[in-house]
C-alpha positions in Angstrom: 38.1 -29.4 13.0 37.9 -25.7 11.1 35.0 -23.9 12.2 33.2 -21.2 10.2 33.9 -18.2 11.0 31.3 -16.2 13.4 29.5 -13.6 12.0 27.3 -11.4 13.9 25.2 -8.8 11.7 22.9 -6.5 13.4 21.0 -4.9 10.4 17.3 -2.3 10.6 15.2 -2.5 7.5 12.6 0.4 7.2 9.3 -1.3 6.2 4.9 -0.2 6.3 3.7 -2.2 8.8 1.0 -4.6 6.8 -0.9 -6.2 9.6 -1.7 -5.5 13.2 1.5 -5.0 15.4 2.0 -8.6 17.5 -1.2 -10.5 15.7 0.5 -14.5 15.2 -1.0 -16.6 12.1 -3.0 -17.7 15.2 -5.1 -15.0 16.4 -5.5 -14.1 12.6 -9.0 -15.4 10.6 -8.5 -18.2 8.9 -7.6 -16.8 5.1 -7.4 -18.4 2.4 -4.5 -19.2 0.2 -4.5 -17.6 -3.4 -1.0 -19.2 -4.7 -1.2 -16.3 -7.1 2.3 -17.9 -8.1 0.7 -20.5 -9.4 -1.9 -19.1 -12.1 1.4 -17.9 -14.6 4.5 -19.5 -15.5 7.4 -17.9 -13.8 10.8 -17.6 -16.2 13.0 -19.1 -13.6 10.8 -22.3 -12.0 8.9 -25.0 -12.8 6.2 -25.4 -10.3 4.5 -28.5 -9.1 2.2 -29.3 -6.1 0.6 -32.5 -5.0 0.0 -34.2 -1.4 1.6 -36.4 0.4 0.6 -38.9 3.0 3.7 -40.2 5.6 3.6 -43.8 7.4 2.0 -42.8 9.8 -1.0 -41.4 8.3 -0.2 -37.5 8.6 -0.8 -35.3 5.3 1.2 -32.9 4.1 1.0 -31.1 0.3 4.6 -30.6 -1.6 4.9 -27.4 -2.8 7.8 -27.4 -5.2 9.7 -25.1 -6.8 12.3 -26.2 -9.3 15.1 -24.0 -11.7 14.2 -23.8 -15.6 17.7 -24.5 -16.5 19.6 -27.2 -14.3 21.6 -30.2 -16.1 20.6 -33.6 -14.7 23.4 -34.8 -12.2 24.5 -31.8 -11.0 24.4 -30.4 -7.8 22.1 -27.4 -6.7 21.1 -26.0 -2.9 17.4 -26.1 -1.7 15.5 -24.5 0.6 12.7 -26.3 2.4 10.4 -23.8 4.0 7.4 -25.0 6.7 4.2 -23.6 6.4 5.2 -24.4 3.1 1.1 -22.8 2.2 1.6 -19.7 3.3 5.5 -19.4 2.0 3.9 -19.7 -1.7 1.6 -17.9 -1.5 4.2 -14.9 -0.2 6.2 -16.3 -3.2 6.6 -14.0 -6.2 7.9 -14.1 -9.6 10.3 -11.7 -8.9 11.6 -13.0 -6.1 12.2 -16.9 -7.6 13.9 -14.8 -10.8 16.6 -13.2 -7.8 17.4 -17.5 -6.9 17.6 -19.3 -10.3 19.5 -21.8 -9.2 18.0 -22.5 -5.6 15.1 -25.1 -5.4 12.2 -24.6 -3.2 10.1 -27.0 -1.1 7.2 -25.6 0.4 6.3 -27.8 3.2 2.6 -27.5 3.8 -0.7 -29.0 4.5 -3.7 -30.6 2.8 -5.8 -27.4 3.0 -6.9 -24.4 0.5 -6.2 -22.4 3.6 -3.0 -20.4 4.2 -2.3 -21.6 7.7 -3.8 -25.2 8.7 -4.0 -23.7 12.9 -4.1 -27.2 14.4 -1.9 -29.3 12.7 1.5 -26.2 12.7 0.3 -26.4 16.5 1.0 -29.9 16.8 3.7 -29.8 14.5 5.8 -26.9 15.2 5.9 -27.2 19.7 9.0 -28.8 21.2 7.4 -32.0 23.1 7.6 -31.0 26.8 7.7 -34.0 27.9 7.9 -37.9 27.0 4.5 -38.3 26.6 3.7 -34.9 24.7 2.2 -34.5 22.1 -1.4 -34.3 24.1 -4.2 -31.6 23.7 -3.0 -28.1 24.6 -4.3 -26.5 27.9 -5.4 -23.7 26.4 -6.8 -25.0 23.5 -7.5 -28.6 24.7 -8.9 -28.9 21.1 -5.8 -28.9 19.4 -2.1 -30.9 20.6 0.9 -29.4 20.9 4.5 -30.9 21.6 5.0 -32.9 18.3 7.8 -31.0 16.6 10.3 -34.1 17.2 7.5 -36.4 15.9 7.4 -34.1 12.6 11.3 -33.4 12.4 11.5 -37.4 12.1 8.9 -37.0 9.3 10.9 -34.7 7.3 13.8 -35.8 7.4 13.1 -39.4 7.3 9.4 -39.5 4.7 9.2 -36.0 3.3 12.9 -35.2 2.7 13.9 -38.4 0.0 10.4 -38.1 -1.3 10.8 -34.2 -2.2 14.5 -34.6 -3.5 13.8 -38.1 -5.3 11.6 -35.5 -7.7 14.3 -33.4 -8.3 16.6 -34.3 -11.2 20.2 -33.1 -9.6 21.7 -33.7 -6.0 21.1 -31.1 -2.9 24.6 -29.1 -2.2 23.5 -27.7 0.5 20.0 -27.7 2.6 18.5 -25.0 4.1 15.2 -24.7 6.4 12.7 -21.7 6.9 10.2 -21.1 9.8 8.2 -18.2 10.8 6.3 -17.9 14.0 5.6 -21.3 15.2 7.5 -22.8 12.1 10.5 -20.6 13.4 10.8 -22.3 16.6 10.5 -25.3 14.9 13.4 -24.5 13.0 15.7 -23.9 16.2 14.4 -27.6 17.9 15.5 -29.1 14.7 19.0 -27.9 15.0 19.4 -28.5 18.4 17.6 -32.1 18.1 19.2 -33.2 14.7 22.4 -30.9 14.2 23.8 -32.1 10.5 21.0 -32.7 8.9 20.3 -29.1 7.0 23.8 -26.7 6.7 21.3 -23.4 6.9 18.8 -22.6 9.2 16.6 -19.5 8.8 14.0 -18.6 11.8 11.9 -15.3 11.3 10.3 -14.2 14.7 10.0 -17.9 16.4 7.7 -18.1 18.9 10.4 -18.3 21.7 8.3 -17.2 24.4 5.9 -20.2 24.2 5.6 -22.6 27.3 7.8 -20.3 29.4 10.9 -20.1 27.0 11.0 -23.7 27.1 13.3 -23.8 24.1 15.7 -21.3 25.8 16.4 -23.8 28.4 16.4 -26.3 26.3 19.5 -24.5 24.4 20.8 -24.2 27.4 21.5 -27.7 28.4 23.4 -28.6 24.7 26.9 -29.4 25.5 28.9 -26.4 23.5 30.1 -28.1 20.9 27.1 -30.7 20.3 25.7 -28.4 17.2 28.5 -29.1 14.7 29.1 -26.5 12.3 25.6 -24.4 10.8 24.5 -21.4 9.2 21.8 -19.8 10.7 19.8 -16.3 10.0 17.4 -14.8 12.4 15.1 -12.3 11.6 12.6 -10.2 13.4 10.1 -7.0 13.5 11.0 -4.8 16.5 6.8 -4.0 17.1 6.0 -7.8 17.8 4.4 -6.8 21.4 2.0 -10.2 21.5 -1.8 -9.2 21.6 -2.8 -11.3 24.0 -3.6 -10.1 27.6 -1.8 -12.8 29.4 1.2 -11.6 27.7 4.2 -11.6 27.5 4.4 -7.5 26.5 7.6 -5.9 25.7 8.5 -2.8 23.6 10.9 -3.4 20.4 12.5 -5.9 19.2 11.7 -9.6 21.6 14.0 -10.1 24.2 14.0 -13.9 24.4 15.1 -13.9 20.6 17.6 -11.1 21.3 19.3 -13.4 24.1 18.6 -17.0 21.7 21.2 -14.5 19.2 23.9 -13.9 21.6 24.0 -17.3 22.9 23.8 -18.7 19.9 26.7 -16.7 18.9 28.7 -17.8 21.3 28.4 -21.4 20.2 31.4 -22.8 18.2 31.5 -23.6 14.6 27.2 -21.5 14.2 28.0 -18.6 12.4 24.6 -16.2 13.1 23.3 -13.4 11.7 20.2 -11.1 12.1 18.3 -8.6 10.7 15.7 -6.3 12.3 12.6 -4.8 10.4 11.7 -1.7 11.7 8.1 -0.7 12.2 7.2 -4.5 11.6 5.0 -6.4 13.6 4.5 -10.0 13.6 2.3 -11.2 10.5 4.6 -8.5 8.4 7.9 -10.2 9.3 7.0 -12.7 6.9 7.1 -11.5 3.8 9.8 -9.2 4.7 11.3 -12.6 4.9 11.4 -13.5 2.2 14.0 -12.1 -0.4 16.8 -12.2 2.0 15.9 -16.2 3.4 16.6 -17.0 -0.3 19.4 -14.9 -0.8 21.0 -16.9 2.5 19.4 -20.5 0.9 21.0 -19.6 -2.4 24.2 -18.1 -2.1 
């Protein structure tokens, strides 16, 4: 087999700080969504929308994306990014014009609301065990541990359904996470290597149930992942608000560690960039310009 060649970039991007230093979409008020991007008509993209309900009764809205010019039958990459209301809503005109050629699937939920709290919470947790997913300890109102539950979903329901839209064939798949959503991103390449060739996780939430998908990592044979792309990206003013912790100053140590073994890893070529000054909620839209730059190239 011919592996891709490793690539390790460490890279700091100067950026103003746009939200409270370590605040997750969770411990922000709920906000709405404006999908700004929707109200004009950007030169590059069509734009659709519409919800979606799986098998299994789970609903989802389809945020699509989709270039002006593309000849029916021929082949184009797309970028599927969770959280797919708060992604478009990030989403600028100038920033589709950088990708003409890249589609965009924003995976989201059936809410005017740019995060939808419990449902990325059941969505986006690695099960912890065989019977997960069940209410959360600490929020016994919501459940976490569903991720492989919603990974099926996607690849299985919301994948074809997206894709049987689009008038040319996927080259190559990439998927985008932040927070939560990044994590999520990591189980699904260690759960179902193949499936996407890009993988693109800004400031997951490694640190959740005690690094759980640390050890997790830890226990894939070394060449069980195949071959992938995969981009990491994170503020180094993250420190997590909440008093139970975990505190730690610059950039988060868990990810820093998720890079280097990662690396390590036959045939996953990583990079990673580093915003400076950036704390959690900014890392986001930072995101943005060079997650489609990586989907797209």
């Amino acid at each position: 087999m011919r592996y891709m060649k490793l690539i390790v970039k460490f890279e700091r991007i100067n950026m103003p700080v746009t939200s409270p230093a370590g605040l997750s979409p969770a411990k922000l008020p709920p906000e709405e969504a404006a999908l700004a991007i929707f109200n004009g008509e950007p030169c590059s993209h069509r734009l659709t929308r519409q919800a979606v309900q799986t098998r299994d009764g789970s609903r989802y809205q389809l945020f699509v994306a989709t270039p002006m010019e593309v000849i029916a039958g021929s082949a184009r990459p797309v970028l599927y990014m969770l959280d797919g209301n708060a992604a478009f809503d990030a989403l600028t005109p100038g920033l589709l014009a950088a990708v003409p050629n890249l589609s965009i699937v924003g995976v989201g939920y059936d809410t005017n609301l740019r995060f939808d709290r419990p449902s990325r919470s059941r969505d986006y947790t690695p099960p912890r065990d065989a019977s997960d997913p069940k209410p959360d300890p600490q929020r016994p109102e919501r459940l976490v541990g569903g991720a492989s539950l919603f990974v099926a979903r996607l690849i299985n329901e919301l994948v074809p359904y997206a894709e049987a839209e689009l008038s040319f064939h996927a080259t190559t798949r990439s998927i985008w996470g932040h927070s939560l959503a990044g994590m999520c991103v990591l189980h699904t390449l260690f759960t179902r290597p193949g499936v996407f060739n890009r993988y693109i996780a800004v400031s997951p939430s490694l640190w959740w149930e005690d690094r759980l998908l640390l050890r997790r990592e830890e226990e894939i044979a070394a060449d069980q992942l195949g071959t992938a792309d995969l981009l990491i990206m994170l503020g180094d003013s993250e420190r997590r608000s909440s008093p139970e912790g975990p505190h730690w100053d610059g950039p988060a140590p868990h990810t820093l560690e998720m890079i280097e073994r990662l690396s390590q890893r036959p045939g996953i070529s990583v990079s990673h960039e580093i915003f400076a000054g950036a704390g959690h909620a900014a890392t986001l839209p930072a995101s943005l310009a060079p997650a489609l730059a990586f989907a797209a190239r």
